[in-house]
C-alpha positions in Angstrom: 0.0 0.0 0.0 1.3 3.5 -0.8 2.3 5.9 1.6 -0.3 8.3 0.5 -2.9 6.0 0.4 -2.3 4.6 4.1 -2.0 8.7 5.2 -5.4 9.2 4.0 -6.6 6.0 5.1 -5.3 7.2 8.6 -6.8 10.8 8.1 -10.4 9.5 6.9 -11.2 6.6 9.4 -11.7 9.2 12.1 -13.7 11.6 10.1 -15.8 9.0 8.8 -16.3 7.8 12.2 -17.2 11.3 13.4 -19.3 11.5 10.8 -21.4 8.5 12.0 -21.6 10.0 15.6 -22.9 12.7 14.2 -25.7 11.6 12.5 -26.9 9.5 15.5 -26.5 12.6 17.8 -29.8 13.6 19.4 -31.2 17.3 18.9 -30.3 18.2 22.1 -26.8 17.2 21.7 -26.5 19.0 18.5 -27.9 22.0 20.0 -25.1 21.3 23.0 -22.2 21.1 20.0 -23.7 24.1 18.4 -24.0 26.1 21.6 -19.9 24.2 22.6 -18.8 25.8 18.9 -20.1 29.4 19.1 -18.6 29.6 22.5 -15.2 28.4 21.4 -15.7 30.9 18.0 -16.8 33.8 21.1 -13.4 32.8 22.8 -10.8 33.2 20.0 -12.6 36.6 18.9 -11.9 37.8 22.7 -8.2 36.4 22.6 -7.7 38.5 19.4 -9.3 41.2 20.8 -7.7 41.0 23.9 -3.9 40.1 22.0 -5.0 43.6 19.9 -5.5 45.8 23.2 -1.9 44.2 24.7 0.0 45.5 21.7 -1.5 49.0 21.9 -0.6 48.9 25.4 2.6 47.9 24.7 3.0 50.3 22.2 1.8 53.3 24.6 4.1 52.2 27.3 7.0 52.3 24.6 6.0 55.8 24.1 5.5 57.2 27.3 9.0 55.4 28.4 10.9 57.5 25.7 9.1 60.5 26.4 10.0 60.0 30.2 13.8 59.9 28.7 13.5 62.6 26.5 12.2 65.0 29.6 14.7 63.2 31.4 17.6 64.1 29.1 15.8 68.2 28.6 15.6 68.4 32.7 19.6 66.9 32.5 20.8 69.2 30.5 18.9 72.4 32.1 20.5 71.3 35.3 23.6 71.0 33.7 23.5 74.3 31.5 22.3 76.3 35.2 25.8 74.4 37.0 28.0 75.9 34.5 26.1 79.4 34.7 26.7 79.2 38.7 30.5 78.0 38.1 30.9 81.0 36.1 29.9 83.5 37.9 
């Protein structure tokens, strides 16, 4: 027997036999799956939505840590420039 042919032999068997369950499933277990599957879909829309809201945090911390340096680096440099002025005088 092939190697393809057994590979799809392997990948069938289980849908085939899913299949059956399915169609012997009772309408209150369907409903169960159907509720089970828009619950899952619910899920993965809130983990994208939630993996969306982390990178704009993330992205918003980056900003507000190199405006913190910057006013860091302006508030260094005043300090400095007003030393020298002193030294000077």
């Amino acid at each position: 027997m092939p190697t393809s042919t057994r590979t799809l032999l392997i990948a069938a068997v289980p849908l085939l036999a899913l299949g059956a369950c399915s169609s012997s499933l009772s309408s209150e277990d369907r409903a169960t799956l159907e509720q089970t599957r828009a619950a899952a879909q619910d899920a993965k829309a809130s983990a994208a939505a939630a993996e969306r809201n982390s990178a704009a945090s993330a992205a918003a911390a980056q900003r507000s840590a190199e405006e913190a340096r910057a006013a860091a680096d302006r508030a260094d440099r005043m300090f400095q420039r007003t030393q020298r002025k002193g030294a000077g005088s």
